[in-house]
N, C-alpha and C positions, 0 to 999 in steps of 0.2 A: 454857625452851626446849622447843617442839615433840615433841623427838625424848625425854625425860625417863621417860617411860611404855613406851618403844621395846618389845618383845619381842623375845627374841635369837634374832636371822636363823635361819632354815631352813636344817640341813645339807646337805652334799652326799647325795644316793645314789650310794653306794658299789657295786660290782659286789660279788657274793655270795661269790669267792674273794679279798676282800682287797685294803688299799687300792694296793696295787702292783700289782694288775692292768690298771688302766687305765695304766700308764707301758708297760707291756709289750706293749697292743694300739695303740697311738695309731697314727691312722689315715694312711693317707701324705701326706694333703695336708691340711696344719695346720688345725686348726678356728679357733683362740682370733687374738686382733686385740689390741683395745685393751681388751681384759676381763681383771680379774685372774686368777691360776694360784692355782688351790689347792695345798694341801700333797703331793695325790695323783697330782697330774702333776706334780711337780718330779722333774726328773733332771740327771743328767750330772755332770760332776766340775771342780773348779772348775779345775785341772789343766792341759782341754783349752782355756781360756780362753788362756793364752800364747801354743803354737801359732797360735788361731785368729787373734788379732791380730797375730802374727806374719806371717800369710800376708796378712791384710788390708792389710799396705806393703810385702808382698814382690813389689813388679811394674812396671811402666813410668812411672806417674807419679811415685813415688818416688823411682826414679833419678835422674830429671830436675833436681828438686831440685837435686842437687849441679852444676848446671850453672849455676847463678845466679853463685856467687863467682864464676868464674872466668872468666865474662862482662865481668864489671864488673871484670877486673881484679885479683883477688883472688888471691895464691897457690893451690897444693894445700894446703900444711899447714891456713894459714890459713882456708880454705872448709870443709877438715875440722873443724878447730877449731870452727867459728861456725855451723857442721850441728850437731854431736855438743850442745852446749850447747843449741842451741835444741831440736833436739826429745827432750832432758831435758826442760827445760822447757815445754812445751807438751803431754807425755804426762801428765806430773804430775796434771793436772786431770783428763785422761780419765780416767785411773787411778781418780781418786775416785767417779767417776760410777759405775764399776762395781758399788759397794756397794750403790748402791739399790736394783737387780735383785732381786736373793735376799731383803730386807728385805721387802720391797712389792709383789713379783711384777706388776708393772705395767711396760708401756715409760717410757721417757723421758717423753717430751710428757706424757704422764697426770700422770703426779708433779706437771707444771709448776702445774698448777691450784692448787696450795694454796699458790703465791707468788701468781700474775698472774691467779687467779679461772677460775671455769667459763667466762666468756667473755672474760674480756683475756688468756688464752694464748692465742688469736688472733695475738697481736701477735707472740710468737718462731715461732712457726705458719710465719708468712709466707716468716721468715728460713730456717728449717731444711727447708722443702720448696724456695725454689729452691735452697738447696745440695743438697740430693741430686737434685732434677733436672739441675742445672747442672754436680754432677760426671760426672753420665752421660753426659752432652753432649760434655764434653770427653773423657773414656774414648773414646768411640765414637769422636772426631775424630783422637784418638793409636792409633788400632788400626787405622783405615781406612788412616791415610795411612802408617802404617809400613809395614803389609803391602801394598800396593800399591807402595812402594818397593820392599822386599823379592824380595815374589816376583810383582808386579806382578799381583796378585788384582783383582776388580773392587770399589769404594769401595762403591758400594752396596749390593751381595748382601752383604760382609762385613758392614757396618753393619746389616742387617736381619738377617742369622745368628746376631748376638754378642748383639743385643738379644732373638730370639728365648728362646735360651738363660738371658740372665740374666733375663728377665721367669718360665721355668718355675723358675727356683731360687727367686726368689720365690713365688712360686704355693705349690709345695709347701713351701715356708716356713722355720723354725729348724731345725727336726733335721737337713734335707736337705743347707743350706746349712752347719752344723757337718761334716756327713762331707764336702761337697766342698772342706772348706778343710783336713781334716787329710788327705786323699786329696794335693791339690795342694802340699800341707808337704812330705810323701814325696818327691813327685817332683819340687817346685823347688830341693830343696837341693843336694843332690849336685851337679847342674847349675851353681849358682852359687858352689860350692865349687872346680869346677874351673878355672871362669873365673878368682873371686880368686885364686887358687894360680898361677896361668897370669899373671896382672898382679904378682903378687909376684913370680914368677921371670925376670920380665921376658921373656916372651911373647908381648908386646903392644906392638908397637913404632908408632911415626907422630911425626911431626913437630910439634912445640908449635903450640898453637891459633892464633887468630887476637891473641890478645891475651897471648901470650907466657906467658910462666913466671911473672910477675905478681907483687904485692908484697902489701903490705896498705897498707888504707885503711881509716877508722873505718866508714865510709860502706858499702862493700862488705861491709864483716865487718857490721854492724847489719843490714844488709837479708838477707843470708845467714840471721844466727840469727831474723829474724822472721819466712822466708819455712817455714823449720822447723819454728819454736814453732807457727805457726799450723796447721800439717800436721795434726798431731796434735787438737789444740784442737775441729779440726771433726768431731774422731770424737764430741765430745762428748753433741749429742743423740740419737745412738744406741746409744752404748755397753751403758746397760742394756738395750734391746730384746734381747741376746744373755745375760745374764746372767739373766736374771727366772724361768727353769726350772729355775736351783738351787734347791736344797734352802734352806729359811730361815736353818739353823742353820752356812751359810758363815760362814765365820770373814772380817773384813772385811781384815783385815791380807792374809789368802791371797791373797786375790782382786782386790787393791789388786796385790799384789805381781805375781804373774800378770799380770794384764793390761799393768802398766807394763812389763815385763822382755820380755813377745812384743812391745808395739806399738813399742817403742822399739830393738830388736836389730835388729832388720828395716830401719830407716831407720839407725840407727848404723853397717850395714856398707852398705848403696847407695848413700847418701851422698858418701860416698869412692869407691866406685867410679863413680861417676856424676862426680864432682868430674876423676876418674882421666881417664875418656872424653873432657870438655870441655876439657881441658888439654893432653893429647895428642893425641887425635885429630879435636878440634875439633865431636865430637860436639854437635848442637844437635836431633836427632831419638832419643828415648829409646829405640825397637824399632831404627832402624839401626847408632846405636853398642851396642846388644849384640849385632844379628846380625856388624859390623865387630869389634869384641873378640874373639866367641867365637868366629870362625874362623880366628882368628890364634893360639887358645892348638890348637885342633884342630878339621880340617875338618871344616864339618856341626855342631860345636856352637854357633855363634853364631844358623844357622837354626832349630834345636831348639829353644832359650832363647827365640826372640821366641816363638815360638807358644804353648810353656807361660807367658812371660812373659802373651801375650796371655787366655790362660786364665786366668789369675788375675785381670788387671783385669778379664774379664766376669763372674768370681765375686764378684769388687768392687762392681760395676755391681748383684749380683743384692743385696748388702746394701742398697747405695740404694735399689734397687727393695721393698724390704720395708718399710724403715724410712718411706720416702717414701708408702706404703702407710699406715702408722698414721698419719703425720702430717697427710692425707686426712680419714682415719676420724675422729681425734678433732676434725679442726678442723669435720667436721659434723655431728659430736654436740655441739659446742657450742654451733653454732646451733638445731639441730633432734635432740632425744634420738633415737637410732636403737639400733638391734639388730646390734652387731657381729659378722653371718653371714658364711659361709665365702663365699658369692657374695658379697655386699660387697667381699671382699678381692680373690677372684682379677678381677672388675669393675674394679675401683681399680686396679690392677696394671698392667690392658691400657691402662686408659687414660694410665697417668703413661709406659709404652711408647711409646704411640702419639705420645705429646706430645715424648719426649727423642731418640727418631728421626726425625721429623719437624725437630726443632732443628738434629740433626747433619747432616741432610742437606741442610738448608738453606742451613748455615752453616759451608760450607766450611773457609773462609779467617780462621773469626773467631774463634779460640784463644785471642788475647788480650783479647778485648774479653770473651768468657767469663771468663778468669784476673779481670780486672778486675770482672766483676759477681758472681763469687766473692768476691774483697777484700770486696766490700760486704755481702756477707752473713758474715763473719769478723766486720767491724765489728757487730752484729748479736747475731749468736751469744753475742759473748765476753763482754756486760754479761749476757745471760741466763744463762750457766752460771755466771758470777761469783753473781748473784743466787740462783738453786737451790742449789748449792754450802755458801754462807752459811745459807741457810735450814737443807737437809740438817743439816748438821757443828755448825752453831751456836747455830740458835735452837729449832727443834724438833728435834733433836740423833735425827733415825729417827725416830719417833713422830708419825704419820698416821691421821687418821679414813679410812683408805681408801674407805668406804661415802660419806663425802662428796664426795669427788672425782668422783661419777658422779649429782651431781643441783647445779643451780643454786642450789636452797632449803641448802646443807649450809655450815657453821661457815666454809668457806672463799670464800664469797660469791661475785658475780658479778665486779666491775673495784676487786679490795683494789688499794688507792691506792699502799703501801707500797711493793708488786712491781712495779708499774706505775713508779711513779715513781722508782725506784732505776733500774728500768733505762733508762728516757726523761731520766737525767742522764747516766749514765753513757755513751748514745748521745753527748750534745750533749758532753760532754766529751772525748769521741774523734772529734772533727770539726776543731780546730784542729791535731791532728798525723796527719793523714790525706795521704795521698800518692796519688793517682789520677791517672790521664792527664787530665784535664778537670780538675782544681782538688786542689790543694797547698795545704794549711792554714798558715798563718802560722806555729806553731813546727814542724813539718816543713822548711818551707821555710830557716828561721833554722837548721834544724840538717842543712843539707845534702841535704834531703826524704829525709832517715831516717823509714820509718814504723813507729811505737813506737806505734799509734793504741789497739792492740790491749790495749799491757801497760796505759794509762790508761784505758781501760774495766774492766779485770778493778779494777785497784785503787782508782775512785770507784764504782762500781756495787756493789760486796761491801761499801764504807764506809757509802756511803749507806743499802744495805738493815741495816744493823750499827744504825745510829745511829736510821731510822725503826723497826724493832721494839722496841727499847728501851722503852717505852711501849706495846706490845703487850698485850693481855690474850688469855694461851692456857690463861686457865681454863675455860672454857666446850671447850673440845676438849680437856682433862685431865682432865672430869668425863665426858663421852661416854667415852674410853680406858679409866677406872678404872672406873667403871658398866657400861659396854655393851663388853667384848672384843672382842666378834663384830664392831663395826664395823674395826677393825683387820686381821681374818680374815674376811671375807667368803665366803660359798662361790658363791653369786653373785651378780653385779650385777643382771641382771635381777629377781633377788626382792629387792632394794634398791632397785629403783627404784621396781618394783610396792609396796611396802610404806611408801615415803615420800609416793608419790603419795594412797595410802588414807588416810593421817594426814594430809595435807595436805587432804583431800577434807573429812575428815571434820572438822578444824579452822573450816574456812573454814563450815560449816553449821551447828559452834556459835556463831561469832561473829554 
């Protein structure tokens, strides 16, 4: 192998007071992208991770949620029930994504290269940028049209105010976006403490929905827990982008446990109350039935609540804007090696802005047909984290040439067949219980168009990749790890790139 001879990478320069000085001056609008973190900019505490996913579901689209069961029929208990279960399940996997961060100091996407290759992540690429465009799309469309219910604001200064806002929280990047989510924790709680207190004391009074007090059905309860499960699921290719400036030496258990317990507290009590609204008060607009609740438990707090409520989903808005940022970055470093600069990013930023306001304002009236090309990218998603996940936990069990993930020529090649093909089964295997307005797959439709498309991608696409690496050789990237450390620790990418390139230069002129 090429790289055999390697000389171990160039350290960082250090500042002359110590490697904790640069944690101490970082500068206020984030440098690094899709470039690893070294050891000397890791900070934070793994702690604030609960919190922050805590607030990432503490807001209007979440609510909503619990308005599905009881749409379709479904009791209150029951819709509680089949919430609470699904987004257990569904956080679970997030959960685990979070380890990678601290491990590998790298965002999500990166990592993906060493399943589906320097250019076949291309292919979850596709999936996990229009989800975070396409959630912003609908953020903007639930914040427009509530507050212009509300307080009868104009649709489109709001939609260009909230886009502004969440496009600078991306701009100036993770640390920013970390204080305004534990700022926004402060001040959403209390607030939605007194509402639920105010619905538990019976405060909150109106007349059963449109579809009464409701019973159960398999039907209703299935589509309930999977409209939950998948909630969560789709935190999944960002989750590390937030973690990756811990310290290495996170303990994975912690921060496994953390991040499940915030993202999943936060939907386990809106849920129900969201369940609460569509049952009683026939709520079908996520900002009106809270400004309608919360001026029933005490006047003026149901107006308060939409607005911090609507603060939160544009701090929501400003995660997709980050994360939809690298997904950008790395999918044109794939095609074309580039220099992940701080103009780069804040570039990238305005443009994925320009692109998901432009959408909202276009598209009025088109909520669901959004919800619906979200479904699609869910389908998508969920054979790729199924695929990573495996890979992660099971086969290279953490232990990554990091240095090769940032050159096409490294151990993890350009379209590995393995990653590719696990998940291009795993898609066609979630096509027959697929439930979309335009076309209902044959066991969907035999089972009531329950769609379960979601849980048979996780579980042939994790088998498949199980069963294709089995026959794997990962000696050749066990002998790079125990020879060359430095490729695992990087101090930078750019002098990895520069120093493969000269070996490869120099290769090609002995041949």
């Amino acid at each position: 192998m090429f790289r055999s001879t390697r000389k171990p990478v160039m350290t960082l320069d250090l500042p002359a007071d110590g490697p904790t000085a640069r944690a101490t001056t970082r500068p206020a609008i984030e440098t690094r992208s899709i470039d690893y973190v070294p050891d000397d900019e890791r900070h934070g505490k793994v702690s604030a991770q609960g919190p922050f996913w805590f607030v990432g579901n503490f807001q209007p689209f979440t609510l909503a949620l619990g308005f599905v069961g009881p749409a379709m029929g479904l009791s209150l208990l029951w819709s509680i029930v089949a919430g609470l279960a699904g987004i257990a399940f569904g956080t679970l996997f997030m959960a685990f994504h979070a380890t990678q961060g601290p491990v590998l100091g790298l965002p999500q996407m990166i990592q993906s290269r060493a399943q589906f290759g320097y250019r076949g992540v291309l292919l979850p690429l596709i999936g996990t940028l229009f989800t975070f465009v396409g959630f912003n799309v609908v953020d903007i469309v639930i914040i427009k049209s509530g507050l212009q219910s509300i307080f009868g604001w104009n649709p489109a200064v709001v939609a260009v105010a909230m886009s502004v806002i969440a496009a600078a929280l991306a701009i100036f990047g993770h640390d920013l976006l970390h204080r305004a989510f534990k700022v926004l924790f402060w001040i959403s709680l209390p607030l939605w403490l007194i509402l639920t207190i105010g619905i538990l004391a019976g405060s909150v009074h109106g007349s059963l929905g449109p579809a009464g007090p409701g019973g159960f059905t398999l039907v209703a309860f299935l589509v309930q827990f999977s409209v939950a499960a998948s909630y969560n699921i789709t935190y999944a290719p960002y989750v590390s982008d937030y973690s990756r400036y811990l310290p290495r030496d996170t303990r994975p258990s912690s921060i496994i446990a953390s991040v499940f317990l915030g993202a999943a507290a936060s939907p386990a009590w809106l849920i129900p109350v969201g369940a609460f609204l569509a049952t009683y008060l026939g709520a079908s607009d996520a900002l009106s039935g809270i400004n309608d609740g919360g001026n029933q438990v005490i006047s003026g707090l149901g107006s308060v609540l939409a607005v911090v409520a609507t603060l939160v989903l544009v701090a929501t808005m400003g995660l997709n804007a980050y994360s939809g940022m690298l997904t950008v970055v790395t999918a044109i470093d794939s095609v074309r090696q580039i220099s992940p600069t701080r103009r780069l990013r804040v570039i990238t930023i305005l443009v994925l802005t320009v692109v998901w306001l432009a959408l909202s304002l276009a598209l009025t009236d088109a909520t669901e047909s959004l919800n619906t090309a979200l479904l699609i990218m869910l389908y998508l998603l969920v054979p790729w984290t199924a695929v990573n996940l495996t890979d992660y936990f099971f086969v290279r069990r953490g232990h990554y040439v990091i240095a090769d993930l940032f050159t096409p020529a490294g151990v993890y090649g350009r379209w590995p067949w393995r990653g590719i093909g696990a998940f291009l089964i795993g898609i066609a295997a979630e096509i027959p219980f697929m439930d979309l307005p335009f076309f209902v797959g044959p066991a969907a439709s035999a089972m009531g168009e329950v769609d379960i498309a979601f849980v048979v991608g996780l579980v042939v696409s994790g088998g498949a990749y199980v069963l294709f690496t089995r026959t794997q050789d990962l000696s050749a990237e066990t002998r790079l790890l125990t020879g060359h450390p430095e490729l695992s620790d990087p101090a930078s990418t750019g002098e990895i790139r520069t120093e493969i390139a000269a070996e490869e230069h120099s290769m090609e002129e002995n041949s």
